[in-house]
N, C-alpha and C positions, 0 to 999 in steps of 0.2 A: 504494500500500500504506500508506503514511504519513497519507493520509485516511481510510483507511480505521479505521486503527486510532485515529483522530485522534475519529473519528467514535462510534466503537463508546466510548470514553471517555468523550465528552461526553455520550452517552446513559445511560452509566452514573453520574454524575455527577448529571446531572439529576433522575435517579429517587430516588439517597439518600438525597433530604430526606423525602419521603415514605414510604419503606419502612421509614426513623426514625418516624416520626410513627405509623404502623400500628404497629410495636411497641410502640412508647410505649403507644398505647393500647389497647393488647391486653394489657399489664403491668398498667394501670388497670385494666381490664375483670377480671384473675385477682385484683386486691388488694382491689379493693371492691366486685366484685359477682357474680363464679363461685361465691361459695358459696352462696347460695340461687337465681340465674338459671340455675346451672352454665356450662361454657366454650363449651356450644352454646346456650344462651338456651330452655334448652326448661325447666327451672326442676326437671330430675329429682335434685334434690340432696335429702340428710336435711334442710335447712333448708325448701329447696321448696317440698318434698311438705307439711311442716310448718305453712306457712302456705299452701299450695295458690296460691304463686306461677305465671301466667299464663305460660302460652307461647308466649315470643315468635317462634317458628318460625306460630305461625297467623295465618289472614289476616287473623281479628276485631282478633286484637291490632296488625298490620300497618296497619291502618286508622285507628292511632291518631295524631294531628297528631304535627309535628315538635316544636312548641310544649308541649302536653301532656306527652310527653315528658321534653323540659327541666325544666318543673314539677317532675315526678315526680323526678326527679335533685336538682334544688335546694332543695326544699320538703322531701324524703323523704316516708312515706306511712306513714299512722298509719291503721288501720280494723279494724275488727271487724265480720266477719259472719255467721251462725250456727255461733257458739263457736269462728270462727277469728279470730285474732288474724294481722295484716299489717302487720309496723312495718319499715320500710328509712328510714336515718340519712337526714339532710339533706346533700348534698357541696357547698353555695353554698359553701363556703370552699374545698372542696378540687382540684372538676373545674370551669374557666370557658373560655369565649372557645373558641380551637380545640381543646380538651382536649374540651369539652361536644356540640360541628358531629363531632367524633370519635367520639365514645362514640354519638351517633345516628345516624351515616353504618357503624357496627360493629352496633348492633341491628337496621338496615334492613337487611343480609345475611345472616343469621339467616333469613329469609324462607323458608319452603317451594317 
């Protein structure tokens, strides 16, 4: 019984770190980018719709590199295309390193 519960501990234990790390970046994902991607990534927010931000639930967009991505995160994205305007900040200062493998590893399940 004593391993048992020895056992059920250390697996609880072990997970922690991780189901910290998911929230963490799912606090990220509500503070800098829910408002126009919304909390499902499908971009049906008044900001969204506004700039006719892409839906990351489809597969066009699912196809898009890991790399890409990160760009698009660190760069931000400045564009204009028949009278819509699509500006999203640059986060190279604020999302890096396992914050950034997070925020791509949160938009890859979003996936239809």
């Amino acid at each position: 019984m004593k391993r048992l519960m020895f056992l059920v501990a250390a697996v609880a234990l072990a997970s922690a770190p991780a189901f910290a790390a998911d929230k963490k970046i799912e606090r990220l994902w509500k503070s800098k980018c829910a408002s126009c991607h919304g909390p499902d990534g499908k971009g049906e927010t008044e900001k969204g719709k506004k700039m006719k931000v892409a839906d990351m639930t489809s597969a066009d967009w699912q196809k898009k590199s890991d790399d890409d991505l990160k760009k698009a995160i660190a760069d931000g994205i400045k564009t204009e295309k028949d009278g819509v305007k699509k500006e999203m900040d640059s986060y190279k200062d604020d999302v890096k390193g396992e914050q950034l493998d997070g925020m791509i590893k949160l938009m890859r399940e979003f996936k239809k």
